[in-house]
C-alpha positions in Angstrom: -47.3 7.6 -13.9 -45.1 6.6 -16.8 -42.1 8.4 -16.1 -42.2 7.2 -12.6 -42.3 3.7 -13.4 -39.7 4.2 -16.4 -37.5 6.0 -13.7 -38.3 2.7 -11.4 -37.2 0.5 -13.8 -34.0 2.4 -15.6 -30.5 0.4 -14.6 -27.8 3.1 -15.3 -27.4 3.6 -12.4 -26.6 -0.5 -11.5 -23.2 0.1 -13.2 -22.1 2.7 -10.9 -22.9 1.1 -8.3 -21.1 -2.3 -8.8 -17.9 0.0 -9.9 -18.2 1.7 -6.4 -18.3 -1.4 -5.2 -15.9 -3.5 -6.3 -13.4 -0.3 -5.9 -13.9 -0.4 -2.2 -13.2 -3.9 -2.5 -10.1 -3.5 -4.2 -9.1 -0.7 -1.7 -10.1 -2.6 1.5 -7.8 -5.7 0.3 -5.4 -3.8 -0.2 -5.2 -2.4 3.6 -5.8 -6.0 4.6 -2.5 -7.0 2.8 -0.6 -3.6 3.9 -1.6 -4.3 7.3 0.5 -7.9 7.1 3.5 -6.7 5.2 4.1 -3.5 7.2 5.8 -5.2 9.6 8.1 -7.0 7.8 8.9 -3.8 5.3 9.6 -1.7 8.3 12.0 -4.1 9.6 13.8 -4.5 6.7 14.1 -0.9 6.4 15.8 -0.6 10.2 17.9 -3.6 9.2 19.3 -1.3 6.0 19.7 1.9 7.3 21.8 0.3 10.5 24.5 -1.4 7.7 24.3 1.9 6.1 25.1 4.0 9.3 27.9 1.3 9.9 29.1 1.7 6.5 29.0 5.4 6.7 31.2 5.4 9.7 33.5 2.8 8.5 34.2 5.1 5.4 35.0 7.9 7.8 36.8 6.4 10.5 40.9 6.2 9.6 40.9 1.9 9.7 38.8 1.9 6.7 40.4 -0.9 5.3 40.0 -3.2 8.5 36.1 -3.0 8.1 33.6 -5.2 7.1 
């Protein structure tokens, strides 16, 4: 019965466990937060690539110098 109980009793495990823990943690906050700032990211992103199409066809069309 000694080993049993010195099995019962053995904590090196414990550490592995808090580290599981605490990095599903880390990951599930970080969803959280990626799940509020998508929105604004994506339209940001829409907002640049319309001034880039506008500046790409600015820079091709023959009144380049009249746009802004």
């Amino acid at each position: 019965m000694t080993k049993f109980s010195a099995f019962l009793k053995d904590e090196a495990g414990a550490v592995t466990v808090d580290w599981v823990v605490l990095t599903a943690a880390v990951v599930g906050l970080g969803l959280l937060i990626f799940s509020y700032v998508r929105p604004g990211v994506s339209n940001l992103a829409q907002a640049i690539n319309t001034e880039l199409g506008n500046a790409q066809s600015c820079m091709t069309s023959d009144n380049a110098l009249g746009c802004q």
